[in-house]
N, CA, C and O of each residue as an XYZ file, in Angstrom:
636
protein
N      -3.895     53.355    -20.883
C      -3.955     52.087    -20.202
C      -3.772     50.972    -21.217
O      -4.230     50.937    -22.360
N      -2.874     49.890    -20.477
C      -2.777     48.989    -21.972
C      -2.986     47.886    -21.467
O      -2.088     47.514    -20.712
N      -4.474     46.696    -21.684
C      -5.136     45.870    -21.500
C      -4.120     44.513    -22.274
O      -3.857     44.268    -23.451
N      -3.819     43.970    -21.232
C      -3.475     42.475    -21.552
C      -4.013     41.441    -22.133
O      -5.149     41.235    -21.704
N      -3.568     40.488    -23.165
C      -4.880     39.495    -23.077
C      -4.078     38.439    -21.870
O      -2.941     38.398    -21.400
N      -5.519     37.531    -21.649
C      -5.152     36.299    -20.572
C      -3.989     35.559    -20.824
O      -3.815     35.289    -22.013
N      -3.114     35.140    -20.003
C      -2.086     34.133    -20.070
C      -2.637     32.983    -20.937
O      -3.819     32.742    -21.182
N      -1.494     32.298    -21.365
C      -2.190     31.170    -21.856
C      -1.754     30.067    -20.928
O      -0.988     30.215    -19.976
N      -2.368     28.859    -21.338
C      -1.739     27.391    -20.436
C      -0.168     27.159    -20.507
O       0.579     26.878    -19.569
N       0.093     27.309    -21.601
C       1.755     27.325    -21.322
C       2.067     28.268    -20.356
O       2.310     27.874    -19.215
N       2.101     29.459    -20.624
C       2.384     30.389    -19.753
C       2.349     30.514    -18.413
O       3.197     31.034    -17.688
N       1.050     29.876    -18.042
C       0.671     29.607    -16.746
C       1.569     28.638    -15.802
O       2.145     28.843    -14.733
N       1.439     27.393    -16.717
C       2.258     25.887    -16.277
C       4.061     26.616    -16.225
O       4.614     26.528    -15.129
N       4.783     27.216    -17.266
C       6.009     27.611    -17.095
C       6.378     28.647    -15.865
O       7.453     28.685    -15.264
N       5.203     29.492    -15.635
C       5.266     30.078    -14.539
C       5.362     29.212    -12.945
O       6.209     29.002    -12.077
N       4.050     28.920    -13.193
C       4.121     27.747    -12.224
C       5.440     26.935    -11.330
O       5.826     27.186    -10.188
N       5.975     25.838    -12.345
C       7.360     25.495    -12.347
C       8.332     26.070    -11.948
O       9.288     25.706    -11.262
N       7.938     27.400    -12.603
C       9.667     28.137    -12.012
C       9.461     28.447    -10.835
O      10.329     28.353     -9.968
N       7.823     29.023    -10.549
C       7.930     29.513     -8.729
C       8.079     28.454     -8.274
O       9.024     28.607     -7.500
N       7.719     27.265     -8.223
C       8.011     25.961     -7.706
C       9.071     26.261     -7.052
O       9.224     26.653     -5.895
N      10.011     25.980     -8.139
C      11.483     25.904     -7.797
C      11.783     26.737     -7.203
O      12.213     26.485     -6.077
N      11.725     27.862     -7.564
C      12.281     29.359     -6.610
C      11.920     28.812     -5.018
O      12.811     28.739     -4.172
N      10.676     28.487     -4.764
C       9.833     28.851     -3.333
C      11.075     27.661     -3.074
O      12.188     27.981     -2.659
N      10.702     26.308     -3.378
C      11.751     25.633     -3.203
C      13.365     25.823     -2.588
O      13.901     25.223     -1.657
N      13.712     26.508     -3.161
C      15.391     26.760     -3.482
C      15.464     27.689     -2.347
O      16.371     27.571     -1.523
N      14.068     29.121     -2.197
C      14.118     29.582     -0.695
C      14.250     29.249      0.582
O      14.986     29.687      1.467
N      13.191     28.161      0.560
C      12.637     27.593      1.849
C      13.922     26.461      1.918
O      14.095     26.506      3.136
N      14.732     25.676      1.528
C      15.651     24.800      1.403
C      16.970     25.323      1.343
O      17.793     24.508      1.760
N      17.450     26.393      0.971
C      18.617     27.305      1.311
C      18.394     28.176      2.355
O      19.035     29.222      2.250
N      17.735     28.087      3.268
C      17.679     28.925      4.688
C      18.119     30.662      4.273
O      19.087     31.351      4.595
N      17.060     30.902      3.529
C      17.552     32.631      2.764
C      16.682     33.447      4.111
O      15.644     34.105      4.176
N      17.362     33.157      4.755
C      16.662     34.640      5.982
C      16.294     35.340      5.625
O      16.968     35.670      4.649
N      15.098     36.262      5.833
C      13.932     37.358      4.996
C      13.892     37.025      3.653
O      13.494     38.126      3.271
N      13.970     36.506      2.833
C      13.995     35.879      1.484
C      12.431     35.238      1.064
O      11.860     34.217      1.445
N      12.058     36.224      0.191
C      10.827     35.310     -0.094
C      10.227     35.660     -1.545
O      10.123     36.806     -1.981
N       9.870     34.547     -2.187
C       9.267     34.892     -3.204
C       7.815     35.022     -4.122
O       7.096     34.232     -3.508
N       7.128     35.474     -5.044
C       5.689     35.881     -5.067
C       5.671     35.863     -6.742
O       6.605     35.974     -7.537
N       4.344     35.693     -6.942
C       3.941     35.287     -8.562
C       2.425     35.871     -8.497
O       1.459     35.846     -7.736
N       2.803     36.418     -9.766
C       1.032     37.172    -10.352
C       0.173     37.532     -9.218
O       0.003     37.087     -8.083
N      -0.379     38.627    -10.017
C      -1.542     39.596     -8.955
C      -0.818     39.946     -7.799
O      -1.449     39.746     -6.762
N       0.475     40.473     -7.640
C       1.242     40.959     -6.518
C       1.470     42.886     -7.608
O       2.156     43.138     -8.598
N       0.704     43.627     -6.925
C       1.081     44.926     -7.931
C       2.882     45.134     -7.264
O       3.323     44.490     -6.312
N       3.552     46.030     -7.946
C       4.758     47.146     -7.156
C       4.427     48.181     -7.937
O       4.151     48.125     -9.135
N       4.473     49.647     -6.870
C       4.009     50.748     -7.306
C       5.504     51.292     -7.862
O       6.561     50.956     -7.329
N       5.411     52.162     -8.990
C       6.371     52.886     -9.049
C       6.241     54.588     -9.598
O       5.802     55.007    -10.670
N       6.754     55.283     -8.520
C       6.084     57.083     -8.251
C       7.104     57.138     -9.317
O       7.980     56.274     -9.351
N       7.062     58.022    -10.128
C       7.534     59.340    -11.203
C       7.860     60.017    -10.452
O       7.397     59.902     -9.318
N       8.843     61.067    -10.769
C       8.768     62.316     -9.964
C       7.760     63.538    -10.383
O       7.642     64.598     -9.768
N       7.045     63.138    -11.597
C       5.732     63.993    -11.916
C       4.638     63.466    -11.200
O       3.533     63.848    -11.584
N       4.694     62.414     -9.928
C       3.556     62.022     -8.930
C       2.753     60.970     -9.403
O       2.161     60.129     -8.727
N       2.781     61.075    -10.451
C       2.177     59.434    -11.156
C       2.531     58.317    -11.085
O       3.712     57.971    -11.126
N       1.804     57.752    -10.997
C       1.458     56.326    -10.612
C       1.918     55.174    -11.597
O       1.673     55.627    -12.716
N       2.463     53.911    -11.738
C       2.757     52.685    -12.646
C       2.821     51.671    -11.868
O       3.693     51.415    -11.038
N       1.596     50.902    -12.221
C       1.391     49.772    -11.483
C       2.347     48.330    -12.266
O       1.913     47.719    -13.242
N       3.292     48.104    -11.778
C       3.835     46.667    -12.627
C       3.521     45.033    -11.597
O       3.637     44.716    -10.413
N       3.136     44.431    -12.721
C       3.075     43.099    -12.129
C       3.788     41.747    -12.913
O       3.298     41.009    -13.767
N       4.949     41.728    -12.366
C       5.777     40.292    -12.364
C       5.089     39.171    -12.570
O       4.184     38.621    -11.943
N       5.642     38.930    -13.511
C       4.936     37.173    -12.983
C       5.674     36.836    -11.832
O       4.976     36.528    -10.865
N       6.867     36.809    -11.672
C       7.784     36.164    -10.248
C       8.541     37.400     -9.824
O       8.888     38.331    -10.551
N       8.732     37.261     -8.580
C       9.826     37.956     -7.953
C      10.636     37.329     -6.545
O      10.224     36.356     -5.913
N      11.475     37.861     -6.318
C      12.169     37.246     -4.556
C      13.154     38.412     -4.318
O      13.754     39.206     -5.043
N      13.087     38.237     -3.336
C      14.013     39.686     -2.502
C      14.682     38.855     -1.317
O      14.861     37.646     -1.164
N      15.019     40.104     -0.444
C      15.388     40.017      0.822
C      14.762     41.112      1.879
O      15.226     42.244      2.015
N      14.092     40.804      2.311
C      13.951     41.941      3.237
C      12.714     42.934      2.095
O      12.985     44.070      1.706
N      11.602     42.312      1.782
C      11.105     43.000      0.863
C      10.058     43.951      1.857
O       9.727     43.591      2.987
N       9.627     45.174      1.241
C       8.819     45.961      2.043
C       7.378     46.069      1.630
O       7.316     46.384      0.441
N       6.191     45.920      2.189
C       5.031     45.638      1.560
C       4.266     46.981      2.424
O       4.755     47.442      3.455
N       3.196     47.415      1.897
C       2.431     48.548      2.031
C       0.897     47.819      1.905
O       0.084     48.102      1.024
N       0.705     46.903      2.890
C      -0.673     46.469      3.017
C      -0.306     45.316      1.768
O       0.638     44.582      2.060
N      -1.008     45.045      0.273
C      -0.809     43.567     -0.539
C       0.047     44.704     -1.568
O       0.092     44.264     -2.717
N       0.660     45.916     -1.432
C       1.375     46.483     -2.395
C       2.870     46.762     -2.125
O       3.235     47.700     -1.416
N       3.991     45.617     -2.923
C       5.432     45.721     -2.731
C       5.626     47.414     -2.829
O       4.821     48.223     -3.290
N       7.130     47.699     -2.167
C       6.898     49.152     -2.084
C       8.353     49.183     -2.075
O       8.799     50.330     -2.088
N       9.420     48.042     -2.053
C      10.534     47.959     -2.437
C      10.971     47.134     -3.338
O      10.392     46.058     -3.489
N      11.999     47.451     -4.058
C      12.750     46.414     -5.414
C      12.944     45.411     -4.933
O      13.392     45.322     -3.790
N      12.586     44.124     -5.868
C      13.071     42.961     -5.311
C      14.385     42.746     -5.980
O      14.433     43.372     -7.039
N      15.299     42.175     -5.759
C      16.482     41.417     -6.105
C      16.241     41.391     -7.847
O      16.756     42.047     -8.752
N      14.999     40.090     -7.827
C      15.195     39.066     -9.033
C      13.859     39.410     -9.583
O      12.848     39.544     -8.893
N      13.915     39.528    -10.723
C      12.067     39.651    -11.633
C      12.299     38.699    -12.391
O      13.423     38.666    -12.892
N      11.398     37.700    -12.702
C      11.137     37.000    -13.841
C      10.009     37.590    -14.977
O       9.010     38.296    -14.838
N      10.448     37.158    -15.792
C       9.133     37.325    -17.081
C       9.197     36.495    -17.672
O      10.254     36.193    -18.227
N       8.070     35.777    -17.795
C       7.752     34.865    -19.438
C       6.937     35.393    -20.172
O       5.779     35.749    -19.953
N       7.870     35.468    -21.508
C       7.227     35.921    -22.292
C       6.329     35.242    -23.179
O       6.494     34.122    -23.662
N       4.834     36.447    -23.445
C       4.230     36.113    -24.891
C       4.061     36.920    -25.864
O       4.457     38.082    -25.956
N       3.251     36.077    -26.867
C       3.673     36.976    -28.016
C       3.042     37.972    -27.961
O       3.393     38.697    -28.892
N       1.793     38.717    -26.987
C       1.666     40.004    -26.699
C       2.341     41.017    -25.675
O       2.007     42.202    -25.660
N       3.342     40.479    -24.786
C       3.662     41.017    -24.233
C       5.810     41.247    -24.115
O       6.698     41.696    -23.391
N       5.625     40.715    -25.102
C       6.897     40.091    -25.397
C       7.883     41.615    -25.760
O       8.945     41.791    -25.164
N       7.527     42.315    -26.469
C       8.001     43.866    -27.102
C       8.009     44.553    -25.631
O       8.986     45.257    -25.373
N       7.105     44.422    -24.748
C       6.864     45.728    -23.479
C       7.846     44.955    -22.317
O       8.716     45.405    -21.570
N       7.418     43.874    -22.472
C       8.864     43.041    -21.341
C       9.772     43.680    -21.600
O      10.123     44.505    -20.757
N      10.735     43.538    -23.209
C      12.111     43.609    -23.142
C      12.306     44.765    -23.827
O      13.335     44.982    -24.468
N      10.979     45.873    -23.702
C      11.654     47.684    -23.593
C      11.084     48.091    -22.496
O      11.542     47.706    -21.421
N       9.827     49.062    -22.544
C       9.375     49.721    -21.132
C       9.676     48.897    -20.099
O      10.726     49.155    -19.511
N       8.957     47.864    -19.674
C       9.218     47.143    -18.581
C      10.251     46.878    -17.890
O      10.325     47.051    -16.674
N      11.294     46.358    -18.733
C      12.871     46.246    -18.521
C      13.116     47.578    -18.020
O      13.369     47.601    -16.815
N      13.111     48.969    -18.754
C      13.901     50.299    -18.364
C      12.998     50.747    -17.067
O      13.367     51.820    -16.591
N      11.631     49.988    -16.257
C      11.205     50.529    -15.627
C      11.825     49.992    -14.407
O      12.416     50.570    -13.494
N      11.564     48.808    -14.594
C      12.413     47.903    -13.412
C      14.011     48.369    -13.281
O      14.286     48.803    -12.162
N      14.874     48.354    -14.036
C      15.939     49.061    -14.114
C      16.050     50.312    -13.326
O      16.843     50.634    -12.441
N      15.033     50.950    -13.885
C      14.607     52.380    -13.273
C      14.758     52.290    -11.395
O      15.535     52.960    -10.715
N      13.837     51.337    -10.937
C      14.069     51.113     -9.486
C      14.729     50.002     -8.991
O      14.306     49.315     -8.062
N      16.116     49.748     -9.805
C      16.875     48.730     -9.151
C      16.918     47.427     -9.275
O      17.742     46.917     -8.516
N      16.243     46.561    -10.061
C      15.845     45.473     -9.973
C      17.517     44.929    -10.107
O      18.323     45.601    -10.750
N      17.799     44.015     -9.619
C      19.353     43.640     -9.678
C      19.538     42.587    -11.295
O      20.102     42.793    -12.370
N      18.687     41.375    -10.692
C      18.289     40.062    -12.066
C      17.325     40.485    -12.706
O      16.312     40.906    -12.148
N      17.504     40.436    -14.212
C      16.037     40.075    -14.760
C      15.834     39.336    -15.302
O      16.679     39.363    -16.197
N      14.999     38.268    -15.495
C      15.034     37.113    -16.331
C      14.508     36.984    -17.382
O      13.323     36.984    -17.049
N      14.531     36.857    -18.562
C      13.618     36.957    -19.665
C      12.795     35.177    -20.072
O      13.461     34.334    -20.674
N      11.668     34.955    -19.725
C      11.853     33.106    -20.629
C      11.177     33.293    -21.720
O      10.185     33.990    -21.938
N      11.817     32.587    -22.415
C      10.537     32.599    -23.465
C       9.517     31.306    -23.513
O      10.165     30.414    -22.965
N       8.388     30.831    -23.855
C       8.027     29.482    -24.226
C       8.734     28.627    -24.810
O       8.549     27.411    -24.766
N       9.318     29.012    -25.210
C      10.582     27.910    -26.206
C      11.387     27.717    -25.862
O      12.338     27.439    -26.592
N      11.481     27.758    -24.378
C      12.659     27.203    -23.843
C      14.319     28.078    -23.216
O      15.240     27.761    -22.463
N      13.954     29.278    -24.054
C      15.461     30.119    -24.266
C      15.214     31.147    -23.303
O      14.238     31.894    -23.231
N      16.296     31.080    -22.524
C      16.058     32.354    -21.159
C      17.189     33.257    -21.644
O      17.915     32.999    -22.604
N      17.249     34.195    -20.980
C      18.070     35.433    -20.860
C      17.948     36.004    -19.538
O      16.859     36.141    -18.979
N      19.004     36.322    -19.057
C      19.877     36.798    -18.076
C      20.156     38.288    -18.269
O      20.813     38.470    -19.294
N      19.795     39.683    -17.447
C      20.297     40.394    -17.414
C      20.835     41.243    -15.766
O      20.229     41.186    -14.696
N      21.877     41.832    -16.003
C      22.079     41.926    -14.467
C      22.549     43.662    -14.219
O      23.407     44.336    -14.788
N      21.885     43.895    -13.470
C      22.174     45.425    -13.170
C      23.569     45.932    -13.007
O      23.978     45.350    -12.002
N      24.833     46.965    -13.611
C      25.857     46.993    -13.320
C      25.772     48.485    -13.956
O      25.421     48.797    -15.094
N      26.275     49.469    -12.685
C      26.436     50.494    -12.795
C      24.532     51.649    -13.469
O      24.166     52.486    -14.294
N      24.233     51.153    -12.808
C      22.242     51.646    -13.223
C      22.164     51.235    -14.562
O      21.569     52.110    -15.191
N      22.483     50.335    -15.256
C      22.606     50.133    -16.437
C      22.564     48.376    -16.773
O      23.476     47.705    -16.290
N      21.443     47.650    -17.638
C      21.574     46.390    -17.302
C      22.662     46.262    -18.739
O      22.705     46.793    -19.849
N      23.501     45.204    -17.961
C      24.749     44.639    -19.077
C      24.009     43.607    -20.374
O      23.171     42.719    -20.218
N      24.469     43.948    -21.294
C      23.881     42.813    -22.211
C      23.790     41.898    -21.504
O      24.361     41.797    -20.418
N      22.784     40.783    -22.194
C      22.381     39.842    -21.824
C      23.126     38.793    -21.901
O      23.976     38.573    -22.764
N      22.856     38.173    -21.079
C      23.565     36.489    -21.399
C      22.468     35.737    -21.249
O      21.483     35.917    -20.534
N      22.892     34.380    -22.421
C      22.235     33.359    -22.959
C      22.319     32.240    -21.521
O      23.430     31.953    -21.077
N      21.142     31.710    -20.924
C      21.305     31.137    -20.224
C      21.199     29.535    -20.410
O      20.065     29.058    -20.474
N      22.396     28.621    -20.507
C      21.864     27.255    -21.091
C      20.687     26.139    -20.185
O      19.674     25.636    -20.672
N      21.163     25.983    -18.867
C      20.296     25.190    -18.301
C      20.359     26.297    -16.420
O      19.326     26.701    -15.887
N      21.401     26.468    -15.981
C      20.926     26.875    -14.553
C      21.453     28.512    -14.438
O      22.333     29.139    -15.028
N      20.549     28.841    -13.471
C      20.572     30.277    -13.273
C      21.397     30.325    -11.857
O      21.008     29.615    -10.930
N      22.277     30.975    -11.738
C      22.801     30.908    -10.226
C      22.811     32.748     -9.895
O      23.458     33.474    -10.650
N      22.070     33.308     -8.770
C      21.770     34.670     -8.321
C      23.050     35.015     -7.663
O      23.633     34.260     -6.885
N      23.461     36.196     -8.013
C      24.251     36.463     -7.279
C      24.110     37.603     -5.948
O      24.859     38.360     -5.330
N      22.805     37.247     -5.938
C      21.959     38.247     -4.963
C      21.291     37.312     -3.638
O      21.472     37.499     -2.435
N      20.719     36.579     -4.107
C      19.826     35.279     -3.314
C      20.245     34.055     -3.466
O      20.599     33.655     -4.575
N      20.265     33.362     -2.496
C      21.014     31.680     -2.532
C      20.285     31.137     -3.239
O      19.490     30.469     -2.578
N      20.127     31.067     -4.262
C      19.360     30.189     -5.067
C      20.017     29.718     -6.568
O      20.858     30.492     -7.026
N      19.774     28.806     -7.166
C      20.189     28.540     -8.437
C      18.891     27.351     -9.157
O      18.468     26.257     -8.784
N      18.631     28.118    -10.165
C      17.773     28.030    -11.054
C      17.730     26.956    -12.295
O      18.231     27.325    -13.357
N      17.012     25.317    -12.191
C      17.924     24.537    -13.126
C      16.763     24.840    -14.207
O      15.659     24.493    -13.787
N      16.753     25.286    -15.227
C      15.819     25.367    -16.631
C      15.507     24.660    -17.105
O      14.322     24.510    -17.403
N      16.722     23.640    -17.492
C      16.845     22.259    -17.797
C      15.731     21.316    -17.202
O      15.132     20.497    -17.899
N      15.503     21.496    -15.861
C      14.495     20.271    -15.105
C      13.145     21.167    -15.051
O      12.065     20.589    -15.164
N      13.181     22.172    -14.928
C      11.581     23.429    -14.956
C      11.074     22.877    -16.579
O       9.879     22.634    -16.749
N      11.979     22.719    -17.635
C      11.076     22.841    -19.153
C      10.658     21.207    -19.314
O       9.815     20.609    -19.982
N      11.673     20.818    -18.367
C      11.233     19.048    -18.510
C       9.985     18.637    -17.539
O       9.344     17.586    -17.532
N       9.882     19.493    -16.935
C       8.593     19.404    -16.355
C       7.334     19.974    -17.018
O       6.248     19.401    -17.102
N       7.631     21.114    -17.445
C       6.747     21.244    -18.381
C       5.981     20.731    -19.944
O       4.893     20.790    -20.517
N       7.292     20.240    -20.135
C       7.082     19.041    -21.280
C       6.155     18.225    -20.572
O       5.036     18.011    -21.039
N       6.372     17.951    -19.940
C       5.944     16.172    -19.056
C       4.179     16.438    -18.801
O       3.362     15.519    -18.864
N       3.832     17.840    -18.517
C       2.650     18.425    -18.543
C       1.648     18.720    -19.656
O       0.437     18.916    -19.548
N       2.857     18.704    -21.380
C       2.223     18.346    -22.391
C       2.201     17.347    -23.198
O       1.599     17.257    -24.269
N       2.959     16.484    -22.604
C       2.871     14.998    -23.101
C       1.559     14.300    -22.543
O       1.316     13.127    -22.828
C-alpha cells in the first residue's frame, strides 16, 4: 500500500481551476451524458489475477460514464493529474500504464509550474507527449482547455 502525503494549497487551488473550467466548458457546450468529477471519486481496476487497484484522479470527464453505487466502473475519456513532488514519478509511470491499461483516451500531466503535457491514446499505446502551450482542445469531449487563463487565476490566488 503506498500512503500519500496531503495535497498542498497549490495543488488544491490548480485543481480547483481546472475543474472549474472543465464543469464549465461541459455544462456550456451542451455535452449530452458528459460529465465531469475531482478527488475522492475511486475507479476500480480488476487484474486478471482478481485483484483489486483503487485509482483516484484528481479530474476526470467522460461520456456516458458508468458508476457502481460512488465507484466509476468505466474509463473516462480524459484524466487529469497535477503533479507533486511526491507523486510526480507514479503519475508519469504506474499510473499512466494503468490508465492506459483501461483506455483512458487524454491524459493530462500539470505540473505546478505551469507546464502541461498532453498524451493521447493511439493504437493501446499513449503517443509521446506533446508540450501543451496555453489551450487543450479534446478530441473526445467538446471542450477546450485555456491554461493560459486557469494559471492566471491561480496566480491571482497568490498574489
Amino acid at each position: 500500500m503506498m500512503m500519500m502525503s496531503p495535497a498542498s494549497n497549490l495543488h488544491r487551488i490548480i485543481v480547483h481551476y481546472i475543474f472549474n473550467e472543465l464543469l464549465d466548458q461541459i455544462e456550456s457546450a451542451n455535452n449530452v451524458g458528459s460529465e465531469a468529477t475531482r478527488i475522492d471519486v475511486n475507479y476500480i481496476l480488476k487484474n486478471t489475477d482478481k485483484k483489486y487497484k483503487y485509482l483516484e484522479p484528481d479530474i476526470f470527464a467522460g461520456s456516458d460514464l458508468l458508476w457502481k453505487g460512488e465507484i466509476l466502473v468505466s474509463a473516462p475519456e480524459l484524466v487529469i493529474e497535477v503533479l507533486s513532488f511526491a507523486t510526480a514519478k507514479y503519475d508519469k509511470t504506474e499510473k499512466m500504464d494503468l490508465y492506459k491499461s483501461i483506455g483512458v483516451k487524454e491524459y493530462i500531466l500539470v505540473s505546478q509550474d505551469g507546464s502541461v503535457e498532453l498524451y493521447r491514446l493511439q493504437n493501446d499505446n499513449y503517443k509521446d507527449y506533446l508540450k501543451i502551450d496555453n489551450k487543450f482542445k479534446s478530441d473526445y469531449l467538446n471542450i477546450t482547455l485555456d491554461f493560459d487563463k486557469i494559471f492566471s487565476l491561480v496566480q491571482d490566488k497568490f498574489n
